[in-house]
PyMOL CGO cylinders between C-alpha atoms (Angstrom):
from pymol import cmd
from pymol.cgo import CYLINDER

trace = [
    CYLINDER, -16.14, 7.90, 4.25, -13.82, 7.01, 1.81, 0.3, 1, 1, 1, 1, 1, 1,
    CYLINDER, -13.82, 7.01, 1.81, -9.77, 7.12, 1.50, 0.3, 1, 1, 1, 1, 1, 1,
    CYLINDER, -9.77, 7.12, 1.50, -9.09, 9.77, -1.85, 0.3, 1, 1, 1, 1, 1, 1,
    CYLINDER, -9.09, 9.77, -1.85, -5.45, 8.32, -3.27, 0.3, 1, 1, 1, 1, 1, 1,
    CYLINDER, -5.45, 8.32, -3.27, -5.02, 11.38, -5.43, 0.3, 1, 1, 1, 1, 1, 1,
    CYLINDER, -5.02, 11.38, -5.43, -6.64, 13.86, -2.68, 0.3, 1, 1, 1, 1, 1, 1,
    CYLINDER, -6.64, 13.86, -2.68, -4.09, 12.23, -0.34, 0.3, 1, 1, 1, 1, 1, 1,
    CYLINDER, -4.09, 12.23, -0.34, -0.90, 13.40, -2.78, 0.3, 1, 1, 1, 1, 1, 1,
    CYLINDER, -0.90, 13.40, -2.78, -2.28, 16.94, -2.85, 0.3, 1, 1, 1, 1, 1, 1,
    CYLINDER, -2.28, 16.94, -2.85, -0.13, 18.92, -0.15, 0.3, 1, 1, 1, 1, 1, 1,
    CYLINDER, -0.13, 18.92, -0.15, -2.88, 20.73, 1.97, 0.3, 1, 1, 1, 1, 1, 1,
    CYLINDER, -2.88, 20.73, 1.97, -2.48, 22.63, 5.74, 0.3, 1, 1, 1, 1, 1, 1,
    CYLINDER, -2.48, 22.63, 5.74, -4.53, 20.48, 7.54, 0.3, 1, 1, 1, 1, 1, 1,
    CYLINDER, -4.53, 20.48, 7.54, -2.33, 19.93, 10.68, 0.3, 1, 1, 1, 1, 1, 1,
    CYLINDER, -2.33, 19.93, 10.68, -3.50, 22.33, 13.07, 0.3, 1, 1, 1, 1, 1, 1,
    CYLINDER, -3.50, 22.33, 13.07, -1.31, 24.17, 16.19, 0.3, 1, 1, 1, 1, 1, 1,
    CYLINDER, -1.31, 24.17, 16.19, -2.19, 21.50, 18.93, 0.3, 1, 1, 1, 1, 1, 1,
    CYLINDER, -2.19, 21.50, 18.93, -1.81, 18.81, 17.19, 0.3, 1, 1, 1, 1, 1, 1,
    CYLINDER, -1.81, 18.81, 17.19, 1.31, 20.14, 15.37, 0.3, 1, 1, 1, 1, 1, 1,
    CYLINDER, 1.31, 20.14, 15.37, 3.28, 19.90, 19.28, 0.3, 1, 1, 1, 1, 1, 1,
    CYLINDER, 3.28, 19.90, 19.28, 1.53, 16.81, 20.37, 0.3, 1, 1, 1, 1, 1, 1,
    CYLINDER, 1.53, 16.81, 20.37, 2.68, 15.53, 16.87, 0.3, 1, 1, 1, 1, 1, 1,
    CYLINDER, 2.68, 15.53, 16.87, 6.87, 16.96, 17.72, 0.3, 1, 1, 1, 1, 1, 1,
    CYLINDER, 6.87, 16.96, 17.72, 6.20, 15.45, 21.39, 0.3, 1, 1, 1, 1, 1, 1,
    CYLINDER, 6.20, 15.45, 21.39, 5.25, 12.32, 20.59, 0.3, 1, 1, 1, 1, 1, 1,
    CYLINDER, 5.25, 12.32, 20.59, 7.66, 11.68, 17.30, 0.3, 1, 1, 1, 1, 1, 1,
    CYLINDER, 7.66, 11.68, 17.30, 10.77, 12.90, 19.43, 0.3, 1, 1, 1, 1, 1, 1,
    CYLINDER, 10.77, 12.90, 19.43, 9.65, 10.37, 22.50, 0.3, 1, 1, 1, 1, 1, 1,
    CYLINDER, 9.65, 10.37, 22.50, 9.40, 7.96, 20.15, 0.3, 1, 1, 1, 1, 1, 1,
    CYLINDER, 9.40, 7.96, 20.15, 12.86, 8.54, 18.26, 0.3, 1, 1, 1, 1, 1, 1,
    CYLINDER, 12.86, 8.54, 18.26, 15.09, 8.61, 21.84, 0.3, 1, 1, 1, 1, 1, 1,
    CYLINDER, 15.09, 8.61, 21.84, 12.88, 5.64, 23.15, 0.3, 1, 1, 1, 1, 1, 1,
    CYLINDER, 12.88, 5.64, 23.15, 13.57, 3.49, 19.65, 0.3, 1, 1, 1, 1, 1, 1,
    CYLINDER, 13.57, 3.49, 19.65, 17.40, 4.71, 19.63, 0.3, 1, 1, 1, 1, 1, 1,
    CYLINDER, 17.40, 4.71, 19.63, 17.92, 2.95, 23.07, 0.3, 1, 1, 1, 1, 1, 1,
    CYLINDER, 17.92, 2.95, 23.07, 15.38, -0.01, 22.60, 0.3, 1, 1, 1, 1, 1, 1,
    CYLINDER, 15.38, -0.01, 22.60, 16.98, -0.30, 18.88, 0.3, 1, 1, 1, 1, 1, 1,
    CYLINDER, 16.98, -0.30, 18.88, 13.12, -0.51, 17.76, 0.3, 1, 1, 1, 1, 1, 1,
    CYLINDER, 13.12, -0.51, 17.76, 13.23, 0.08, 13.98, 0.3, 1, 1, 1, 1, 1, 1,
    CYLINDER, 13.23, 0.08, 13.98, 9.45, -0.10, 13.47, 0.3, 1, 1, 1, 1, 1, 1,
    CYLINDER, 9.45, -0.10, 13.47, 8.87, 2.73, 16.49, 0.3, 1, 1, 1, 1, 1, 1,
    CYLINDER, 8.87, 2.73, 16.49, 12.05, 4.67, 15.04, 0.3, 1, 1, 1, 1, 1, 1,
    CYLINDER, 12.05, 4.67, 15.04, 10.35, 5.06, 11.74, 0.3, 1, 1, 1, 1, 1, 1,
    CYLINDER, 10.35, 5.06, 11.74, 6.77, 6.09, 13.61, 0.3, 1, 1, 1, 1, 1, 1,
    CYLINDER, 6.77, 6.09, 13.61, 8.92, 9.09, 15.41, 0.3, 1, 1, 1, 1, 1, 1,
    CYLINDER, 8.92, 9.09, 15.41, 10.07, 9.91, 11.91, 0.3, 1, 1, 1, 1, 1, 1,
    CYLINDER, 10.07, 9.91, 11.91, 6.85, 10.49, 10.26, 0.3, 1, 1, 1, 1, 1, 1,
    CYLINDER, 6.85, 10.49, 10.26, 5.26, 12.00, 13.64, 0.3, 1, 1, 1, 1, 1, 1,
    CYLINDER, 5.26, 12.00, 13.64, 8.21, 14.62, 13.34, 0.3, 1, 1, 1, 1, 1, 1,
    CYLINDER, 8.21, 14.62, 13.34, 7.86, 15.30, 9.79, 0.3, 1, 1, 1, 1, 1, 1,
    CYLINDER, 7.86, 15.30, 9.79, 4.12, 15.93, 9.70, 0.3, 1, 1, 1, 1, 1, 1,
    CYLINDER, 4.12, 15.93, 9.70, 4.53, 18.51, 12.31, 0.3, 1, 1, 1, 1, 1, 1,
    CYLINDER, 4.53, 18.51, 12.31, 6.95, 20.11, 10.24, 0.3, 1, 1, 1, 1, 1, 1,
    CYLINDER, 6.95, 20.11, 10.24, 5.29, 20.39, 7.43, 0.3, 1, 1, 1, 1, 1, 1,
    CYLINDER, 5.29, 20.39, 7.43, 1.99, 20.54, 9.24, 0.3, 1, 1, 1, 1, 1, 1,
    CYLINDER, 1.99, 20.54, 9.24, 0.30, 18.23, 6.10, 0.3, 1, 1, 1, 1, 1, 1,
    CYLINDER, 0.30, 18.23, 6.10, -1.03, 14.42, 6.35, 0.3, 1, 1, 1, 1, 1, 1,
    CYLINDER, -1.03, 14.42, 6.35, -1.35, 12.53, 3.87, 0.3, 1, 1, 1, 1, 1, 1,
    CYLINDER, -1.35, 12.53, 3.87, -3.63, 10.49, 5.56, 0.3, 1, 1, 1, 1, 1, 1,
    CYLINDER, -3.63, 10.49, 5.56, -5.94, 13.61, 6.86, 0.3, 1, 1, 1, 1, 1, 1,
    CYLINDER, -5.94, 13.61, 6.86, -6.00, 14.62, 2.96, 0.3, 1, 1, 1, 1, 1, 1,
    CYLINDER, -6.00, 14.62, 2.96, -6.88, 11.39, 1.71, 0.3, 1, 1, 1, 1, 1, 1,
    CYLINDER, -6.88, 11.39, 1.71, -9.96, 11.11, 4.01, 0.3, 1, 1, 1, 1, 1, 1,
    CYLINDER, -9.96, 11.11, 4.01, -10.74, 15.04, 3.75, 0.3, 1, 1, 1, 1, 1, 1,
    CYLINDER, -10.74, 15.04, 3.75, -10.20, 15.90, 7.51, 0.3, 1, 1, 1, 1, 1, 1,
    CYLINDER, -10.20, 15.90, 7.51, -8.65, 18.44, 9.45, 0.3, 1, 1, 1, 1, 1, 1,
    CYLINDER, -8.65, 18.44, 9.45, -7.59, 19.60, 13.29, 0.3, 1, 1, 1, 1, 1, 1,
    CYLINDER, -7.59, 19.60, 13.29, -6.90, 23.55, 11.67, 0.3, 1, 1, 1, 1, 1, 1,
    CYLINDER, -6.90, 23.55, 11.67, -8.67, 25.83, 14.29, 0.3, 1, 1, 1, 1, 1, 1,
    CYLINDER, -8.67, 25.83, 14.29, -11.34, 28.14, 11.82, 0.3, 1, 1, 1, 1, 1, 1,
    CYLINDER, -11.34, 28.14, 11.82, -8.77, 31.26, 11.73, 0.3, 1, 1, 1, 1, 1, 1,
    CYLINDER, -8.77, 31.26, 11.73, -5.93, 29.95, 12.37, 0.3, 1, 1, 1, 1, 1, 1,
    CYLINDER, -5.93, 29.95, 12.37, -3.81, 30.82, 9.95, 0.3, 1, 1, 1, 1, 1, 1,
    CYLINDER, -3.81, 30.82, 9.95, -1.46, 28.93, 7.46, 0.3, 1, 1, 1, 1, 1, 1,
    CYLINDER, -1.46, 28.93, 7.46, 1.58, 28.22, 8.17, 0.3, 1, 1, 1, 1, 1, 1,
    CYLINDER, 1.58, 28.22, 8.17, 4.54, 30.75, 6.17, 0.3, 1, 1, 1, 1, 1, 1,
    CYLINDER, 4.54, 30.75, 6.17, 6.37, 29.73, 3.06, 0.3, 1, 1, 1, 1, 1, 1,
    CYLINDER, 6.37, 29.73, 3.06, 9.29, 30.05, 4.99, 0.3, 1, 1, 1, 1, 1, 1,
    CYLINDER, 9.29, 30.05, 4.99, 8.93, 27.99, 7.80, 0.3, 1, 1, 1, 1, 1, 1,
    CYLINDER, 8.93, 27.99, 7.80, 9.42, 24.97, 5.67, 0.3, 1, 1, 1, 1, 1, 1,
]
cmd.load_cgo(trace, "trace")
């Protein structure tokens, strides 16, 4: 398997449901655990944790052509971004 750099720029849904809240959990523990550790490195983790569960796309899962989307679950709505 190999990393895709311009697969990896191409926004896709491939955060599924679960892993979408373990994804908020663990970005938000790690944000209020780095604000009172004053961890810069494990604030910026929370960050992108957070933000790929909002926008439920990895750049990461793209580039190596995975996904955790359930088979019917469906995409997320235009407006929820």
């Amino acid at each position: 398997m190999s990393f895709d750099l311009k697969r990896a720029m191409r926004r896709e849904f491939n955060v599924g449901g679960k892993e979408q809240r373990l994804r908020y959990g663990a970005g938000i523990a790690m944000l209020l655990v780095s604000v009172f550790l004053a961890n810069i490195p494990l604030l910026l983790i929370g960050v992108v944790l957070v933000v790929t569960a909002k926008l439920q796309w990895c750049p990461v899962y793209s580039g190596l052509g995975k996904s955790s989307v359930d088979p019917g679950e469906p995409p997320p709505v235009a407006g929820d971004h």
